[in-house]
TORZA-328102 format. One record per residue (C-alpha): residue number from 0; residue in three letters; chain; y, z, x. Coordinates in steps of 0.5 Angstrom, whole numbers, plus 500, padded with zeros to 3 digits. Example, Ala and Ser with C-alpha at 12.3 -4.5 7.8 and 13.67 -1.06 7.14 Angstrom:
! TORZA-328102
SEMAR  num  residu  chaine   yy   zz   xx
SEMAR    0     ala       A  491  516  525
SEMAR    1     ser       A  498  514  527
//
This chain:
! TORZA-328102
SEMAR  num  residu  chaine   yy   zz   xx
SEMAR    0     unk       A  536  534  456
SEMAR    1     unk       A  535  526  456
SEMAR    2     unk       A  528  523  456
SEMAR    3     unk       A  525  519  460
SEMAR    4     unk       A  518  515  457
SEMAR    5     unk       A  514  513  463
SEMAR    6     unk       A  508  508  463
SEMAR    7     unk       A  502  509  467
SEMAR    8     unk       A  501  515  470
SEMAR    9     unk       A  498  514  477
SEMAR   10     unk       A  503  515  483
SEMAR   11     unk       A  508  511  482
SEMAR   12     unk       A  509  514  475
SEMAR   13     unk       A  508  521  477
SEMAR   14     unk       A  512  519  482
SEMAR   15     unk       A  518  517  477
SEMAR   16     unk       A  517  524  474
SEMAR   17     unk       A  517  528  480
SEMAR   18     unk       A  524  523  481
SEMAR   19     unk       A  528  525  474
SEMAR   20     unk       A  526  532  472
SEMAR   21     unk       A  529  534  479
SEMAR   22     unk       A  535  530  476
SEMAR   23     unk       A  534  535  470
SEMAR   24     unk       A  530  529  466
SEMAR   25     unk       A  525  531  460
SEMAR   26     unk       A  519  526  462
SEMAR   27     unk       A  513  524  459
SEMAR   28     unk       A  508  519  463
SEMAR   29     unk       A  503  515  459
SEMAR   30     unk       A  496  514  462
SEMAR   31     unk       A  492  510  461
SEMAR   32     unk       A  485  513  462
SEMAR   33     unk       A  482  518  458
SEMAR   34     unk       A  480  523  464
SEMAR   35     unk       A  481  529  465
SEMAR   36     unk       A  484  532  471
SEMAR   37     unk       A  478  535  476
SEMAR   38     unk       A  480  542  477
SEMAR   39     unk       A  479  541  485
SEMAR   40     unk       A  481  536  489
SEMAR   41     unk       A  474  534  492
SEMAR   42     unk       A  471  535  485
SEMAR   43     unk       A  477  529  483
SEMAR   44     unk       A  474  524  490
SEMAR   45     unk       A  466  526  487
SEMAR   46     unk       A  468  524  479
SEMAR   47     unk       A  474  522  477
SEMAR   48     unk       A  474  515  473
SEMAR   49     unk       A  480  512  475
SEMAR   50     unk       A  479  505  472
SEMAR   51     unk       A  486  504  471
SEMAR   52     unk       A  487  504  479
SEMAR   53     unk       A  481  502  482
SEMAR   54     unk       A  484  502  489
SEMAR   55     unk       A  484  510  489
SEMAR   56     unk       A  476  508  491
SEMAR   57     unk       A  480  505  498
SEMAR   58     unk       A  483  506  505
SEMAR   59     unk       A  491  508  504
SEMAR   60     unk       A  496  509  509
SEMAR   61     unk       A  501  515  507
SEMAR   62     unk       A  507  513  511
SEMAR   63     unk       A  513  516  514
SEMAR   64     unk       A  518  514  509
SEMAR   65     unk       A  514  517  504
SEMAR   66     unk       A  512  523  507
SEMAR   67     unk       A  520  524  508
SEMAR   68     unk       A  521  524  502
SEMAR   69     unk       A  517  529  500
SEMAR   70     unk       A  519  534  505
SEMAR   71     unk       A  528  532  504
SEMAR   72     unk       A  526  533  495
SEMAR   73     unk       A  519  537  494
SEMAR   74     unk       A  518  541  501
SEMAR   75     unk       A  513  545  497
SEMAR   76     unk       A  508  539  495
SEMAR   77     unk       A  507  537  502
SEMAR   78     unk       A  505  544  504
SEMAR   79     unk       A  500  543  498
SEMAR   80     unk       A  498  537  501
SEMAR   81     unk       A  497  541  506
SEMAR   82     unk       A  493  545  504
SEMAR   83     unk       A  489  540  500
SEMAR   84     unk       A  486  538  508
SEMAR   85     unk       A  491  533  510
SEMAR   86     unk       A  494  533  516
SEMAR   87     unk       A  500  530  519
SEMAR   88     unk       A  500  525  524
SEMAR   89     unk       A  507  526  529
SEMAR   90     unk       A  508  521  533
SEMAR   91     unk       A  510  524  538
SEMAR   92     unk       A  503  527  539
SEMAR   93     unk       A  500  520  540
SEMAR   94     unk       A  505  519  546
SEMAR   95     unk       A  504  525  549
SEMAR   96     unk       A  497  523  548
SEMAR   97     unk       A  497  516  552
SEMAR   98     unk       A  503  517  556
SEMAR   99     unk       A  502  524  558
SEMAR  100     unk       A  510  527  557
SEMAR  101     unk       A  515  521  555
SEMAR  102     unk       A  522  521  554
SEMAR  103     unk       A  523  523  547
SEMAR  104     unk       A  529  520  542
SEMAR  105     unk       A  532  522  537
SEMAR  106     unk       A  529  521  530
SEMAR  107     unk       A  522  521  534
SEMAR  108     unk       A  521  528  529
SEMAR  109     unk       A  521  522  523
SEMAR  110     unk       A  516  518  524
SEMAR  111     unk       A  511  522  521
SEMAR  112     unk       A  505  520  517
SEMAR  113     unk       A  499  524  513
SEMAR  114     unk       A  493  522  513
SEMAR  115     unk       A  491  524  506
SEMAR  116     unk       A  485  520  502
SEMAR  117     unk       A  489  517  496
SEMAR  118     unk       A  485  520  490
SEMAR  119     unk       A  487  527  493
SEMAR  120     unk       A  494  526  494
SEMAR  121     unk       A  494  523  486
SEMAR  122     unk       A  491  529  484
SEMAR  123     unk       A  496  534  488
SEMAR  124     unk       A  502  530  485
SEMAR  125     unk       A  499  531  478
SEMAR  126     unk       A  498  537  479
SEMAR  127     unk       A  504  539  483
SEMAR  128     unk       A  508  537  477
SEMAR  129     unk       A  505  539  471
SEMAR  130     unk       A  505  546  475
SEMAR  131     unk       A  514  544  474
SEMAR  132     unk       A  514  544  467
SEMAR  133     unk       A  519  538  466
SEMAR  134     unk       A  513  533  466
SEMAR  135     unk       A  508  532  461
SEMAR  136     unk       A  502  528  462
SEMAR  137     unk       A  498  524  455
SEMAR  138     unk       A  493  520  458
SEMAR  139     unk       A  488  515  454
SEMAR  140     unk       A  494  512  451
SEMAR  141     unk       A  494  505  450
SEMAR  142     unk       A  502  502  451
SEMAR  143     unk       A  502  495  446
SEMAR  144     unk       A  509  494  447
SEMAR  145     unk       A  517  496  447
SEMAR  146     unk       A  521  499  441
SEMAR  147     unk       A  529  496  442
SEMAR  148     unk       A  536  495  439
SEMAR  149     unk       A  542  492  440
SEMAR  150     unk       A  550  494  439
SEMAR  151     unk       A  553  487  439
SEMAR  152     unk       A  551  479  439
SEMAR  153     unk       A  552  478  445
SEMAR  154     unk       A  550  485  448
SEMAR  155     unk       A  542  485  451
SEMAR  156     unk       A  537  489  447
SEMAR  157     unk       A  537  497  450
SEMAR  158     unk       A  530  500  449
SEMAR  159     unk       A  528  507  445
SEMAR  160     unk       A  521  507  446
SEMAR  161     unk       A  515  505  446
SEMAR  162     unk       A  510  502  441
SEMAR  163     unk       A  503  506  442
SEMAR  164     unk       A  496  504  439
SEMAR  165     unk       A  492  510  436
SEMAR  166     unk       A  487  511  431
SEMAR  167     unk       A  491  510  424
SEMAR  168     unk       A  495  503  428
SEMAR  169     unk       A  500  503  432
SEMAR  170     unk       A  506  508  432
SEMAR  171     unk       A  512  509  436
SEMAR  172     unk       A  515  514  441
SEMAR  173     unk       A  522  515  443
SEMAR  174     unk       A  525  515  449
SEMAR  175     unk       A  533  515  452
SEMAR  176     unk       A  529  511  458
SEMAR  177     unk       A  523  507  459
SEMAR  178     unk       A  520  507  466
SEMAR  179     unk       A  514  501  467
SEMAR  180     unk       A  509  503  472
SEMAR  181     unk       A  503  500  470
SEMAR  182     unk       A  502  497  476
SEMAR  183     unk       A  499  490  477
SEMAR  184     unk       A  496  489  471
SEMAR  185     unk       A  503  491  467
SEMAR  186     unk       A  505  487  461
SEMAR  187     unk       A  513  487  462
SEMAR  188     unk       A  513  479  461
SEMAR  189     unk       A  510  479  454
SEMAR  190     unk       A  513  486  452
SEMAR  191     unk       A  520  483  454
SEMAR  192     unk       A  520  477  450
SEMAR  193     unk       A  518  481  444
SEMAR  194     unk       A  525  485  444
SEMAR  195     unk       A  529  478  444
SEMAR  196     unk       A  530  477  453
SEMAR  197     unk       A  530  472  456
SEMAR  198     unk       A  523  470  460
SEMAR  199     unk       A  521  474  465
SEMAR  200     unk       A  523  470  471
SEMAR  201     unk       A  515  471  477
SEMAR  202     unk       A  512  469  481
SEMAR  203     unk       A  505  470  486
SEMAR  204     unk       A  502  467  491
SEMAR  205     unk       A  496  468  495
SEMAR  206     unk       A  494  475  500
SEMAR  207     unk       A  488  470  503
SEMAR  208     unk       A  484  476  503
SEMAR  209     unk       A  478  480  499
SEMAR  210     unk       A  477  487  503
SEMAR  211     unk       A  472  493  501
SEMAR  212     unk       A  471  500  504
SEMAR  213     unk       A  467  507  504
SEMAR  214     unk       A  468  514  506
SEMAR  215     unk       A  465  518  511
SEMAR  216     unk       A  465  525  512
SEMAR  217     unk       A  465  528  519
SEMAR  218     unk       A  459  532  521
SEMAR  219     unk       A  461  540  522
SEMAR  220     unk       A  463  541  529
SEMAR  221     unk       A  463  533  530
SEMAR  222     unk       A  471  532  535
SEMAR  223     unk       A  472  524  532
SEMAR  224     unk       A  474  518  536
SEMAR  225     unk       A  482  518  537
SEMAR  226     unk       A  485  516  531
SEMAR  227     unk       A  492  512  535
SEMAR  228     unk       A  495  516  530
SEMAR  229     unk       A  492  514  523
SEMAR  230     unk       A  489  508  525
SEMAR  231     unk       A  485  503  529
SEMAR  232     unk       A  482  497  528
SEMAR  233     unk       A  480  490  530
SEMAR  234     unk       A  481  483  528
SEMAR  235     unk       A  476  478  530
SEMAR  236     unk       A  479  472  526
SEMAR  237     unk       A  474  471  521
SEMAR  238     unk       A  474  478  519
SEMAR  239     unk       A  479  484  520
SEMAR  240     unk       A  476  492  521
SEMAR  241     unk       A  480  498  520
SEMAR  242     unk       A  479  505  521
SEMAR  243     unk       A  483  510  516
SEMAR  244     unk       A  485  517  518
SEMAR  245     unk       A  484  522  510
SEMAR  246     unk       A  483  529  509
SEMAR  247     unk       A  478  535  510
SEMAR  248     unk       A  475  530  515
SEMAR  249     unk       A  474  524  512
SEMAR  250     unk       A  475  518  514
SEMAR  251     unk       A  474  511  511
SEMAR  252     unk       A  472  504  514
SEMAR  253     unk       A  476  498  511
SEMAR  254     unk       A  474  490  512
SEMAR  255     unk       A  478  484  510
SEMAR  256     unk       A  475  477  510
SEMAR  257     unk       A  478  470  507
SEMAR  258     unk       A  477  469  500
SEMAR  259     unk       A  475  462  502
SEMAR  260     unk       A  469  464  507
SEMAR  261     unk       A  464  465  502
SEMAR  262     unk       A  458  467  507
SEMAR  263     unk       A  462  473  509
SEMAR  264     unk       A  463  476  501
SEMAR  265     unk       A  457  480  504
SEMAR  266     unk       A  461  485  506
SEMAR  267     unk       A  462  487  498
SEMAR  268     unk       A  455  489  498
SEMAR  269     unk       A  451  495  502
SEMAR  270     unk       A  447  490  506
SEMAR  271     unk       A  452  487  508
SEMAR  272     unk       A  456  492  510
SEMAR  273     unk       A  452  496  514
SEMAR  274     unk       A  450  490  517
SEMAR  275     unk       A  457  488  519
SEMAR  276     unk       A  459  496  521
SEMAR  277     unk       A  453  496  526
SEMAR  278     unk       A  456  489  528
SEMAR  279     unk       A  463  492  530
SEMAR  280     unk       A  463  497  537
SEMAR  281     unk       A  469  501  533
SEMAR  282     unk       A  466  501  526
SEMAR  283     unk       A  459  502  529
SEMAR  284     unk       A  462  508  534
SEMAR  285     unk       A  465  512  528
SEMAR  286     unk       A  459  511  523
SEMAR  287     unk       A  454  513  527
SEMAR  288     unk       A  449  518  524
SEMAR  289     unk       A  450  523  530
SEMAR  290     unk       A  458  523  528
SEMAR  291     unk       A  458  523  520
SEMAR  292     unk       A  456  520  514
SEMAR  293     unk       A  456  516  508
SEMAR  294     unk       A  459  520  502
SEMAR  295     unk       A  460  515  497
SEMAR  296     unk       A  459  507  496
SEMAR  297     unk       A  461  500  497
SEMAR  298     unk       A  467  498  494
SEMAR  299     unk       A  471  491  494
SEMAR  300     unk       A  477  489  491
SEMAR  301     unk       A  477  481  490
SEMAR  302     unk       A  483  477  487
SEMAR  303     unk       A  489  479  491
SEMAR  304     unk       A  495  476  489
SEMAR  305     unk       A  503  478  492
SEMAR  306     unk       A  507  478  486
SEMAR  307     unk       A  515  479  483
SEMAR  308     unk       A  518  479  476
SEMAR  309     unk       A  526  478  477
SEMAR  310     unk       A  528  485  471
SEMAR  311     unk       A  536  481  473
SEMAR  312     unk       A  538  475  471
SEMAR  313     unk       A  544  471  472
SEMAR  314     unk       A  548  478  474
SEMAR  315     unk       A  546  482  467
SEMAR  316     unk       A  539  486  466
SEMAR  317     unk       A  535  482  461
SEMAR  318     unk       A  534  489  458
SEMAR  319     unk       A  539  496  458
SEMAR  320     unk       A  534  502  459
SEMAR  321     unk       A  528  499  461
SEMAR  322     unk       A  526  499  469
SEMAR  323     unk       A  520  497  472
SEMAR  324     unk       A  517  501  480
SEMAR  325     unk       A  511  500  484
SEMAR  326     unk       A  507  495  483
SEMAR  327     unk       A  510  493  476
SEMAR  328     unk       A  515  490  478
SEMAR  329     unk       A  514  488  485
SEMAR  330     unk       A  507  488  489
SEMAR  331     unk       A  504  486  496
SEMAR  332     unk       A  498  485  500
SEMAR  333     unk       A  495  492  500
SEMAR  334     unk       A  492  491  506
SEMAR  335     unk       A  499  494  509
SEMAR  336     unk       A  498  500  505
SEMAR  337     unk       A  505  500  503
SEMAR  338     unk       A  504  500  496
SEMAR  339     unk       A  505  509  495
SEMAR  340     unk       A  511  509  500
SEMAR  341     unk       A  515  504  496
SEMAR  342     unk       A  513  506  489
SEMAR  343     unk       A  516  513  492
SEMAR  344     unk       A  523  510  495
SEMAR  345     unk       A  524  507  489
SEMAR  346     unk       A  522  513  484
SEMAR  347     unk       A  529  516  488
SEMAR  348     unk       A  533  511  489
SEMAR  349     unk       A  532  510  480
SEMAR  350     unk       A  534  517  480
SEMAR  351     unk       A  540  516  484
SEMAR  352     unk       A  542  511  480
SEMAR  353     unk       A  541  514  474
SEMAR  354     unk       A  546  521  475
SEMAR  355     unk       A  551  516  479
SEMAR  356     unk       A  551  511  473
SEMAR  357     unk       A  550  517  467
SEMAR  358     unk       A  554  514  462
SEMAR  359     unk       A  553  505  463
SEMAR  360     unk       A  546  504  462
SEMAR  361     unk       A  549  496  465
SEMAR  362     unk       A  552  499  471
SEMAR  363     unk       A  545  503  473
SEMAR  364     unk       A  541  498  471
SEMAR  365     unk       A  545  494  477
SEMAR  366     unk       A  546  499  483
SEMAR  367     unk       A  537  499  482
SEMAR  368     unk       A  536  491  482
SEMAR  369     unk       A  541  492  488
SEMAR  370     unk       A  537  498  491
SEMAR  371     unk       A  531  494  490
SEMAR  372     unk       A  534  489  494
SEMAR  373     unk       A  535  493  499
SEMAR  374     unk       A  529  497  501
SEMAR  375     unk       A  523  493  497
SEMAR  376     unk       A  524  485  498
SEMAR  377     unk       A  525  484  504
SEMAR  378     unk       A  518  488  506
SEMAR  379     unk       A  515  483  500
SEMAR  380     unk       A  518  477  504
SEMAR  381     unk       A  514  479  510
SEMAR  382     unk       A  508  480  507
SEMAR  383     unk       A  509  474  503
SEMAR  384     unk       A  510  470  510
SEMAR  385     unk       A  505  473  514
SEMAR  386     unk       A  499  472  508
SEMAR  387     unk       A  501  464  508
SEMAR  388     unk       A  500  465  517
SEMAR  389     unk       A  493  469  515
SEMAR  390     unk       A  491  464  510
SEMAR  391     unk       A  492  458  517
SEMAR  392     unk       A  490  461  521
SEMAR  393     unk       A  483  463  518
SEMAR  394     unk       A  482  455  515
SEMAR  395     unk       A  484  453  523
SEMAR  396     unk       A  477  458  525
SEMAR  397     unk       A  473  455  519
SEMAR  398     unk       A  475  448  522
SEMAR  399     unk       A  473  450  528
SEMAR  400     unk       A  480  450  532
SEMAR  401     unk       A  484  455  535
SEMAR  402     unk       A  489  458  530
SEMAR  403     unk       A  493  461  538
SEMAR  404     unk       A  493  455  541
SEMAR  405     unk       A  499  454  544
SEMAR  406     unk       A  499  446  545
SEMAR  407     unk       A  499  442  540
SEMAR  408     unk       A  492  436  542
SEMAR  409     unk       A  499  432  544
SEMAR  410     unk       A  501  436  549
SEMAR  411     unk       A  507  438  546
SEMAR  412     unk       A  508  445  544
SEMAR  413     unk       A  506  449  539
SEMAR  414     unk       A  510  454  535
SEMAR  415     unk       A  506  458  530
SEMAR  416     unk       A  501  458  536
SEMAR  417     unk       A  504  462  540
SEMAR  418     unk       A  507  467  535
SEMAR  419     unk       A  501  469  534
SEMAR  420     unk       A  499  469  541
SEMAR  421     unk       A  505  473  543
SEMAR  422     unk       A  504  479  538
SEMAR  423     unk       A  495  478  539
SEMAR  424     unk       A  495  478  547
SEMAR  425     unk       A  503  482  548
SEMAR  426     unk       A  504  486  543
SEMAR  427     unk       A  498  489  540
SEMAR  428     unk       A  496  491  547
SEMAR  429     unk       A  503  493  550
SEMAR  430     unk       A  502  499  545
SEMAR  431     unk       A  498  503  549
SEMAR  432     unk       A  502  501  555
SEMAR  433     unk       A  509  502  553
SEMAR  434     unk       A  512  508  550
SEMAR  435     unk       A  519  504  548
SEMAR  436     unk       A  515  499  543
SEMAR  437     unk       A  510  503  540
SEMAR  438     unk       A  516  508  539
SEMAR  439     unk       A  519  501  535
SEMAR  440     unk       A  513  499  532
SEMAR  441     unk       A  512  506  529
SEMAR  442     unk       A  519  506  526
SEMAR  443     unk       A  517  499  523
SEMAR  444     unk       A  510  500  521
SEMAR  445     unk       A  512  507  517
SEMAR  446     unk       A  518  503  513
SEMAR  447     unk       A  523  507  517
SEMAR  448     unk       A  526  501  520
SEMAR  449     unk       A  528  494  517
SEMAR  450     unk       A  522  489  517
SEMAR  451     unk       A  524  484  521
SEMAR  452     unk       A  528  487  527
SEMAR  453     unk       A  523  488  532
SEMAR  454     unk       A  522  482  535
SEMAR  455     unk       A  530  481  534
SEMAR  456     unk       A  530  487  539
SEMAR  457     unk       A  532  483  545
SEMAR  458     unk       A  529  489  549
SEMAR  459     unk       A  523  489  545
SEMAR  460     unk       A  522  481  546
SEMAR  461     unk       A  523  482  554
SEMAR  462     unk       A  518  487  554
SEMAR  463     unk       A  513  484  549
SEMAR  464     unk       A  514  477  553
SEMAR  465     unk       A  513  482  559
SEMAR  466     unk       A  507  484  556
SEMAR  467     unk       A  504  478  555
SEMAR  468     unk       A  505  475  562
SEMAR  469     unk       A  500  480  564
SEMAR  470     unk       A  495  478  559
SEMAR  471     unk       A  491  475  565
SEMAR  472     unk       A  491  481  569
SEMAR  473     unk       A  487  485  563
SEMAR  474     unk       A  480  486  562
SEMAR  475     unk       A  477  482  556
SEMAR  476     unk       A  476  486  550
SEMAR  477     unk       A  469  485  547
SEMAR  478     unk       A  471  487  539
SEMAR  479     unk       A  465  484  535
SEMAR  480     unk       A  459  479  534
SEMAR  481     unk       A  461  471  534
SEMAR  482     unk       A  462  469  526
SEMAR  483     unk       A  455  466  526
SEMAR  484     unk       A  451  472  530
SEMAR  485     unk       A  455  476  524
SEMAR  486     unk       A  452  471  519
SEMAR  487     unk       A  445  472  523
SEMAR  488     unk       A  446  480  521
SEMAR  489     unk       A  447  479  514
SEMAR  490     unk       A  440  474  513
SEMAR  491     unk       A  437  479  518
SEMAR  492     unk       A  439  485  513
SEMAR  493     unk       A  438  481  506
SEMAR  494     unk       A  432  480  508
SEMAR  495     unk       A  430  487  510
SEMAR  496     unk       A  433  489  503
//
């Protein structure tokens, strides 16, 4: 049985091991906090340490692709996450919801996400495989480096394992494979060079947001606002507001604000963003005393970067036996919440690429490049584009323009304006118009379908374009204070505190 060495042991890495011990892989994941696994899931949200991964204290979005996964290679984990309080949001449900009894398509059971807090989905994936014995868990272990060999001048170096720190210095484990998912805080651009690459080829730019959320738990017998099928929110310009469906009744609201607007960093503090959730009909609607109640605190998430690092250089891997998954080799703003869904496909398509290439360590290590290609880059492309528009759109709103204009002051025309005017004013209020492009929105949201295809539909351009003709003919929507009456409830809520 071979032997796969796994760095880091959140949900991209235990991911990978649900992954290869299916394919019979022996594997070991290395955590990188020295915690011990809670003996529930709700003990887990009360007192679990999770320094290694902050955002387990954050809004998550468990998507469809995700959830497939888990029933076609682990049915009985998702009936475990079921039991553990999540819910499965079907799309179907929300279309009878909004249009009574619409026509369904073929491929409508797919698209079916969980709502699931990310602390109780990590523990239940913890659980569920060490209960298969194929996986172990060493947590508080310190990753210093890689261990590799080469067969020939020409031949790139093959990792054996990895070098740990330990109280007597630093010692070795070997491995026929190491898998790195240490997320973003990964070192693979230093370990690599160590064993004789190439430089690891990366590169980064900026999400243009910081965000900061709380958990709340519905009161007992308290029937919730509508979820729009896991999740609702409001995007005033200067700030973004969401609401996340979890388990056991719990829900948590997230809010983002450019990094450049210093004044709205207010929300990363109690003050702040409790002045700002009585601010927002939606947030204040959900976070009313009579509805639920607070159950942990304010946590933010500053420093946002997307990131890649190229593991393939010029046609040949930079090293034999070493792969990267999650947020190790490619992350992207988590505000879209796609971060456990793609660690997953990646985990399988590793797995599948392993068994088809058993014997060339070359060969696998080029069907996985090509998969991540396939079904990881082209989302990562997409957010990349829409966080440069986000970073426009809200230096134009701190300048006082209007970002959605669709006339440049010249008179001529104005692109990008009316993009963003066509999504805001035709699509995003179609969706609970239309059930054909909600049904095409849910596909692409939950990674079932190519990112970039829906406004290349021709059907769903005319019924968008549709749409947005008809935007005089709707009510205005009142969604939240101005920025300076928001401004004006963080002094009134700074001076109360």
């Amino acid at each position: 049985m071979k032997h796969a060495m796994v760095i880091g042991g959140s949900v991209a890495g235990l991911g990978v091991g649900l992954a290869l011990s299916n394919k019979g892989w022996r594997v070991t994941v290395l955590g990188s906090d020295e915690t011990p696994l809670p003996p529930s899931h709700r003990e887990a949200f009360e007192t679990w340490k999770r320094r290694g991964s902050p955002q387990t204290r954050h809004s998550h979005a468990l998507l469809a692709r995700l959830r497939n996964l888990i029933c076609e290679h682990a049915p009985d984990l998702l009936e475990r996450l079921l039991a553990c309080g999540a819910e499965e949001l079907r799309f179907t449900d929300r279309a009878k919801q909004l249009f009574g009894n619409p026509p369904g398509e073929p491929g409508d059971d797919e698209i079916v996400s969980l709502a699931c807090r990310r602390i109780t989905f990590e523990w239940v994936l913890r659980r569920y495989v060490l209960d298969s014995g194929r996986v172990e868990i060493k947590d508080g272990v310190d990753v210093t480096g890689l261990v590799a060999a080469r067969r020939g001048p020409g031949d790139p170096p093959r990792v054996t394992g990895v070098r740990i720190a330990g109280p007597g210095g630093e010692r070795v484990l070997d491995a026929d494979l190491v898998i790195d998912a240490s997320g973003r805080r990964t070192r693979l651009c230093d370990w690599l060079p160590e064993i004789g690459t190439a430089p690891v080829r990366a590169e980064s730019s900026p999400c243009g947001i910081f965000y900061t959320s709380r958990f709340y738990q519905l009161r007992p017998g308290v029937e919730p606002p509508s979820l729009d099928g896991g999740l609702v929110g409001v995007d005033l310009g200067y700030l973004k507001v969401g609401i996340f469906a979890g388990d056991s009744r719990v829900f948590s609201i997230t809010m983002a604000a450019s990094p450049q607007d210093d004044p709205m960093r207010s929300i990363l503090r109690r003050p702040g963003f409790e002045a700002a959730v009585a601010g927002v009909p939606l947030a204040a609607r959900w976070s009313s005393p009579e509805l639920a109640e607070p159950v942990t605190g304010v946590h933010g998430m500053a420093g946002l970067t997307n990131a890649r690092r190229w593991l393939v250089a010029g046609g040949e891997p930079l090293a034999l036996n070493f792969f990267a998954v999650g947020d190790a080799q490619i992350h992207a703003n988590p505000i879209t919440g796609r971060g456990c869904s793609l660690a997953f496909v990646q985990a399988f398509d590793l797995a599948d690429c392993l068994e088809a290439h058993a014997d060339d360590a070359r060969d696998a290590a080029l069907a996985f490049d090509a998969c991540v290609e396939r079904n990881v880059v082209p989302w990562y492309h997409l957010q990349v584009s829409q966080d440069a528009d986000a970073v426009e759109v809200g230096e134009a709103q701190l300048r006082g323009e209007n970002p959605f204009e669709e006339k440049n002051p010249d008179g001529s025309n104005n692109p990008k304006g009316f993009m963003r005017a066509l999504l805001r004013e035709g699509l995003v209020p179609a969706l609970e118009e239309d059930p054909v492009l909600l049904r095409a929105f849910a596909r692409t949201i939950n990674l079932l379908d190519p990112p970039g295809d829906l406004m290349k539909n021709p059907e769903v351009l005319r019924r968008v374009l549709d749409s947005y003709g008809r935007r005089a003919e709707r009510p205005p929507r009142y969604d939240g204070p101005t920025r300076d009456e928001m401004l004006a409830r963080f002094d009134a809520a700074a001076a109360a505190a």
